[in-house]
MARBA-3410 file (N, C-alpha, C, O; in Angstrom, 1 decimal):
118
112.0,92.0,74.6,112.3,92.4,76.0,111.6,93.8,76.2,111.5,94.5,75.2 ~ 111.1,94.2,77.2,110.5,95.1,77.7,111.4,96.1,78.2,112.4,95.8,78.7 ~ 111.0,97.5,78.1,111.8,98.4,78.8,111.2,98.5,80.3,110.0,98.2,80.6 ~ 112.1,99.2,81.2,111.5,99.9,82.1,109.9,100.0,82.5,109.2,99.4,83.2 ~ 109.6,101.3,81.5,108.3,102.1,81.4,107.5,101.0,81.2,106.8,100.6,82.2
107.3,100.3,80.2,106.3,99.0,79.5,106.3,98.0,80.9,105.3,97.4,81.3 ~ 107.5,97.8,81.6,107.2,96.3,82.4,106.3,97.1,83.8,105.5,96.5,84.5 ~ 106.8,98.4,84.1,105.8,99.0,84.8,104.1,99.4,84.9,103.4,99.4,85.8 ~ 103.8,99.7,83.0,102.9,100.2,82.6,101.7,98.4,83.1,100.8,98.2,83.9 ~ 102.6,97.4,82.1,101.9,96.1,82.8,101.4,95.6,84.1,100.5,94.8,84.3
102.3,96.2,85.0,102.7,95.7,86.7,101.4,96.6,87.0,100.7,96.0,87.8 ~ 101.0,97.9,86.5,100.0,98.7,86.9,98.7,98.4,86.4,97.6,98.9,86.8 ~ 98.7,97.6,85.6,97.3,97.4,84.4,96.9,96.3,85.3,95.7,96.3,85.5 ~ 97.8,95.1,86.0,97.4,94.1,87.0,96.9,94.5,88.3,96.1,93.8,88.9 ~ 97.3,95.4,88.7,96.9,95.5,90.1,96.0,96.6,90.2,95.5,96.8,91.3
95.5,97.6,88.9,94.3,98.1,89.0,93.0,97.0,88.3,91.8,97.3,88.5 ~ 93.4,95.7,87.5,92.2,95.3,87.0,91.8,94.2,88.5,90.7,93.9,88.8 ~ 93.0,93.9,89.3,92.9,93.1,90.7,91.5,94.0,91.5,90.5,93.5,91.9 ~ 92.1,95.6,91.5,91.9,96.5,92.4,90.4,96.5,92.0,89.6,96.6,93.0 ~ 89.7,96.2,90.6,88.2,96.5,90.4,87.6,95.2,90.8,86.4,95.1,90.8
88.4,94.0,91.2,87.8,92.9,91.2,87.5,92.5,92.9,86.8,91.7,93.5 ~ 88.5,93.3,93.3,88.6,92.4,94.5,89.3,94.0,95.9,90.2,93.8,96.7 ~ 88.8,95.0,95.6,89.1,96.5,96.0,89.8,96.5,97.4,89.1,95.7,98.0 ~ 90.6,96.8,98.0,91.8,97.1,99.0,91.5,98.4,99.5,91.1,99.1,98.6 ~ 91.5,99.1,100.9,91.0,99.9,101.0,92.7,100.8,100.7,92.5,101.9,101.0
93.6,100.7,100.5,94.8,101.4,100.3,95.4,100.5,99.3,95.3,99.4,99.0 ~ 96.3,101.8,98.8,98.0,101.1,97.8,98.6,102.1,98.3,98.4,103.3,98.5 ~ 99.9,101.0,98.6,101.6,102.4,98.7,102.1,101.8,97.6,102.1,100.6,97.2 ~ 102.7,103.4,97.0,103.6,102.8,95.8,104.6,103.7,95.8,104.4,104.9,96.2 ~ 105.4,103.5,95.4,106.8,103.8,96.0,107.4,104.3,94.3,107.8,103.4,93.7
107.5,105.1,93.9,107.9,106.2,92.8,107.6,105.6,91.4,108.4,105.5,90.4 ~ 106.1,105.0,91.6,105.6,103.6,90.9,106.1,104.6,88.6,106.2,104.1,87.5 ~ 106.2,106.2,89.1,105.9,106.5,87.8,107.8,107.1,87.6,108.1,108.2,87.2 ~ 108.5,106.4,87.9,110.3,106.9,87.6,110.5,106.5,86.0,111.5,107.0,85.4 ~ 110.0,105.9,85.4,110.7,104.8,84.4,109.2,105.2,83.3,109.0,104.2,82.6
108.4,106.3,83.1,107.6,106.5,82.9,107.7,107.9,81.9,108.3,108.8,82.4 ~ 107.4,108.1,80.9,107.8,109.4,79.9,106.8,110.4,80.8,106.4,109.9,81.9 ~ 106.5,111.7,80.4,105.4,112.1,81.0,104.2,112.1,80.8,103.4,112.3,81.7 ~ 103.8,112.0,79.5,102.4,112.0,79.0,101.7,110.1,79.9,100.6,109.8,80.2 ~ 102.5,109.3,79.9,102.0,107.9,80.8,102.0,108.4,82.2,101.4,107.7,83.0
102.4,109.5,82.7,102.8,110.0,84.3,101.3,110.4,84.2,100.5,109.7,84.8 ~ 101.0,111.5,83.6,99.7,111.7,83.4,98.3,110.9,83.3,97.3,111.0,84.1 ~ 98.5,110.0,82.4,97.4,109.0,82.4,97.4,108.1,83.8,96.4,107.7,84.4 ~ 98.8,108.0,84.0,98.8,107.2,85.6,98.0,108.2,86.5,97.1,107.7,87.1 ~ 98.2,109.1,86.8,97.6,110.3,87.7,96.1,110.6,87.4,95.3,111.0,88.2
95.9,110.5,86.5,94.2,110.4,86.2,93.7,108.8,86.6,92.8,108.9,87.3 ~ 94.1,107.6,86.2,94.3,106.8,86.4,93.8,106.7,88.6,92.6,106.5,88.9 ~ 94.3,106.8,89.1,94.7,106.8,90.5,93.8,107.8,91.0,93.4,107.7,92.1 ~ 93.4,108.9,90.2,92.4,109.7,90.6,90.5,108.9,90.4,89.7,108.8,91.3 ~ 90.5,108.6,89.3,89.4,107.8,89.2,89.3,106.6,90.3,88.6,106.6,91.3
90.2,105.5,89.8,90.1,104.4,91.1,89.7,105.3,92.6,88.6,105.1,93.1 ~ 90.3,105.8,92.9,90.1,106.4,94.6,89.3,106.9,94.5,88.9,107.1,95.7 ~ 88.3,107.5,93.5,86.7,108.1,94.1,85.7,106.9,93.2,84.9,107.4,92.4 ~ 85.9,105.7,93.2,85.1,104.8,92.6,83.5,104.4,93.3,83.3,104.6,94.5 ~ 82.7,104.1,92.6,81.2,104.1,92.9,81.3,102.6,92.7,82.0,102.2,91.7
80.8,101.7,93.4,80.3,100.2,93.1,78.8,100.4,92.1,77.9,101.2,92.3 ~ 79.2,99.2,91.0,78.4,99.5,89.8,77.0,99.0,90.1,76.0,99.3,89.5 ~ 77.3,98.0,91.1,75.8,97.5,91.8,75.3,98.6,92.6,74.4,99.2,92.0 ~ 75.5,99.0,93.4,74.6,99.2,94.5,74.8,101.0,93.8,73.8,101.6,93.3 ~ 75.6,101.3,93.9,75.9,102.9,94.0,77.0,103.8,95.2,77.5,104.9,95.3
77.0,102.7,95.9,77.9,103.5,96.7,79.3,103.8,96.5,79.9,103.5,95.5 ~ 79.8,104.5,97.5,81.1,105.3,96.9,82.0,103.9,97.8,81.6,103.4,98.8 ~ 83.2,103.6,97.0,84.1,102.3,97.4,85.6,103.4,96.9,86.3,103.4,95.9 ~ 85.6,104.0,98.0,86.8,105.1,98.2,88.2,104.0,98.4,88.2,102.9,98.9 ~ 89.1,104.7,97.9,90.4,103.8,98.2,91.4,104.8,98.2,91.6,105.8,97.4
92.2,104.4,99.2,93.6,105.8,99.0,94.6,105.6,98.6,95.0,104.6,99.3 ~ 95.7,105.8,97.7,96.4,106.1,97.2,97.4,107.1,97.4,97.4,108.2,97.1 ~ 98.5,105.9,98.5,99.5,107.0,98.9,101.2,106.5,98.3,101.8,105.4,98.5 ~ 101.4,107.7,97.3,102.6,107.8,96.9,104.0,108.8,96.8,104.1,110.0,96.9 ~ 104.8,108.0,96.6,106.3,108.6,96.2,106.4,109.0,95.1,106.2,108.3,94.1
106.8,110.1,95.0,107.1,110.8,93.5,108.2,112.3,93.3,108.0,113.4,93.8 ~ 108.9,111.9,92.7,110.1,113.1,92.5,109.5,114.0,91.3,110.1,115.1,91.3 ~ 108.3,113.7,90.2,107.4,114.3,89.2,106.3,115.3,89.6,105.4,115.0,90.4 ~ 106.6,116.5,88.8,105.3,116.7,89.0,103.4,116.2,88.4,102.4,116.9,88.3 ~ 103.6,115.1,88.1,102.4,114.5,87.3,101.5,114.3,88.3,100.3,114.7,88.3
102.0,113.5,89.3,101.3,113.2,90.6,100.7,114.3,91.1,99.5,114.4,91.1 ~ 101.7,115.5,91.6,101.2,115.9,92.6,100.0,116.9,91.9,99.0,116.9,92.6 ~ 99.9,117.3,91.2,98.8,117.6,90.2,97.1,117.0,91.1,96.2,117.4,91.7 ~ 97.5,116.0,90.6,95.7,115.4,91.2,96.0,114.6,92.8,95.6,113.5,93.4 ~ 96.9,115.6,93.3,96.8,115.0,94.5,96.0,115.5,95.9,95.8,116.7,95.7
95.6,115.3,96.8,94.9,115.6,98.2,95.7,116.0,99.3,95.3,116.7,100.2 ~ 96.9,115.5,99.3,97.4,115.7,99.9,98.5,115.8,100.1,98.9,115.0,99.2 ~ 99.6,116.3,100.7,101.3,116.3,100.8,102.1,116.7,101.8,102.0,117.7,102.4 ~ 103.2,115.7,102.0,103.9,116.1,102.7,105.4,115.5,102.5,105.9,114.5,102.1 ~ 105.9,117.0,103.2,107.5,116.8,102.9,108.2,115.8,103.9,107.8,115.7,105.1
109.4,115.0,103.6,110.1,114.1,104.4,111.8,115.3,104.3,112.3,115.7,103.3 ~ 112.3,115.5,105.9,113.6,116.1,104.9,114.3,115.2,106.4,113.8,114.8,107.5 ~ 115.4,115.1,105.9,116.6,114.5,106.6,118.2,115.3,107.7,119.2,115.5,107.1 ~ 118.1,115.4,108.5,119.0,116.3,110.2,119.5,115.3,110.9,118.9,114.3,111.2 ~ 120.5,115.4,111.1,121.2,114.7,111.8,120.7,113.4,112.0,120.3,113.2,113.1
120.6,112.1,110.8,120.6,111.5,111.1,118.9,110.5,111.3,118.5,109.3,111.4 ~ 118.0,112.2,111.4,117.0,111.5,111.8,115.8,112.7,110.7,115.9,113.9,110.4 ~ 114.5,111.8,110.3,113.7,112.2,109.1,112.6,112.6,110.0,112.1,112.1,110.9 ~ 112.1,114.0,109.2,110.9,114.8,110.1,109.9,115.1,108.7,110.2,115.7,107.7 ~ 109.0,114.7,108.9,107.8,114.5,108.4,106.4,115.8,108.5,105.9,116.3,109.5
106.2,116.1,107.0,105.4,117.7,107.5,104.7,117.7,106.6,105.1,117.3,105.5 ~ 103.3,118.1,106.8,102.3,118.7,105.6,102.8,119.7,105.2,103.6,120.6,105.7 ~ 102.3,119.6,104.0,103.1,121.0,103.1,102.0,121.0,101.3,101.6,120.1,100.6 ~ 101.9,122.0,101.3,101.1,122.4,100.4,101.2,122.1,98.7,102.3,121.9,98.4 ~ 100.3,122.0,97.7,100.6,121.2,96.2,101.8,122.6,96.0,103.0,122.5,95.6
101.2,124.1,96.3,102.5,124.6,95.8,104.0,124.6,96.2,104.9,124.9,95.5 ~ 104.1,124.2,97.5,105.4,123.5,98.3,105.6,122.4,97.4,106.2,122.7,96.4 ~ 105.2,121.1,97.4,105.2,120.0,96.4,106.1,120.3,95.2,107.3,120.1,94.9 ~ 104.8,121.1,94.4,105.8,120.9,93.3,107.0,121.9,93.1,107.8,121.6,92.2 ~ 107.3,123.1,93.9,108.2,123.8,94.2,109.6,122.8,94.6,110.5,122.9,93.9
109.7,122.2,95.6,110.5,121.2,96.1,110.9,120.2,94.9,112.0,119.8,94.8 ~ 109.9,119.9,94.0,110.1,119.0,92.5,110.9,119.7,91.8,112.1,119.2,91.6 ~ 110.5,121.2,91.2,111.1,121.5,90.7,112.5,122.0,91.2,113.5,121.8,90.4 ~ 112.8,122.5,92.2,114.0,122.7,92.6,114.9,121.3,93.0,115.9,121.5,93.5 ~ 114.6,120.4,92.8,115.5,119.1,93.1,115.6,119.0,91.2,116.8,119.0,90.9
114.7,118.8,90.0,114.9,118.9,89.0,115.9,119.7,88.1,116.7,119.2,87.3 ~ 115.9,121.2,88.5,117.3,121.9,88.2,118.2,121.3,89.1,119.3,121.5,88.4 ~ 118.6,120.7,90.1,119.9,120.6,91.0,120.2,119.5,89.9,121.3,119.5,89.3 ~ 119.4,118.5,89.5,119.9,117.3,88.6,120.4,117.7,87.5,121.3,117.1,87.0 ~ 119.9,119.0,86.7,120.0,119.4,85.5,121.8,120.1,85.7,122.7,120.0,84.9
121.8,120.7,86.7,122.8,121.3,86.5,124.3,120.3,87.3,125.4,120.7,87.0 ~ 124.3,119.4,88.0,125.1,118.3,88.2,125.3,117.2,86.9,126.2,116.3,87.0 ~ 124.5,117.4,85.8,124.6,115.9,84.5,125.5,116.7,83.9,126.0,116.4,82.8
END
């Protein structure tokens, strides 16, 4: 039986060997690295970095793909482009650019609130 991390690590090895065969101009992935130690959070984030600035091996051209994700880690936000915060008011969610130091600041402070609630 597979844990967690391994049935993920799989789920990811298919849909990037898909992604070289048959390229999508986007992936949403939805906190694809929760179930992931950190040194694999890492390889996934380099991982996602390479795919998205890919060169086709024929011709040369650049075959760009975006990669937009959810992530409570900071492994992601590391090799990321871009960010933004979601926060929740009465009921209703407002949506904001906000900076890798905002990012991982918001990470780590949601990280201690876990630490000190277990």
């Amino acid at each position: 039986q597979l844990s967690g991390g391994q049935k993920t690590m799989v789920a990811l090895c298919l849909i990037f060997a898909i992604q070289r065969c048959d390229p999508a101009p986007f992936y949403i992935f939805d906190e694809i690295d929760a179930n992931l130690d950190a040194a694999h959070r890492s390889s996934l984030a380099q991982m996602i970095e390479r795919q998205a600035s890919r060169v086709n091996e024929e011709s040369g051209d650049p075959e760009p793909t975006q990669f937009i994700t959810t992530t409570f880690r900071p492994e992601l936000i590391h090799t990321g482009d871009k960010f933004y915060g979601v926060t929740h008011r009465n009921k209703a969610s407002t949506i904001k650019s906000i900076s890798k130091a905002d990012a991982l600041r918001i990470i780590s402070e949601d990280q201690n609130r876990q630490r000190q609630h277990a």
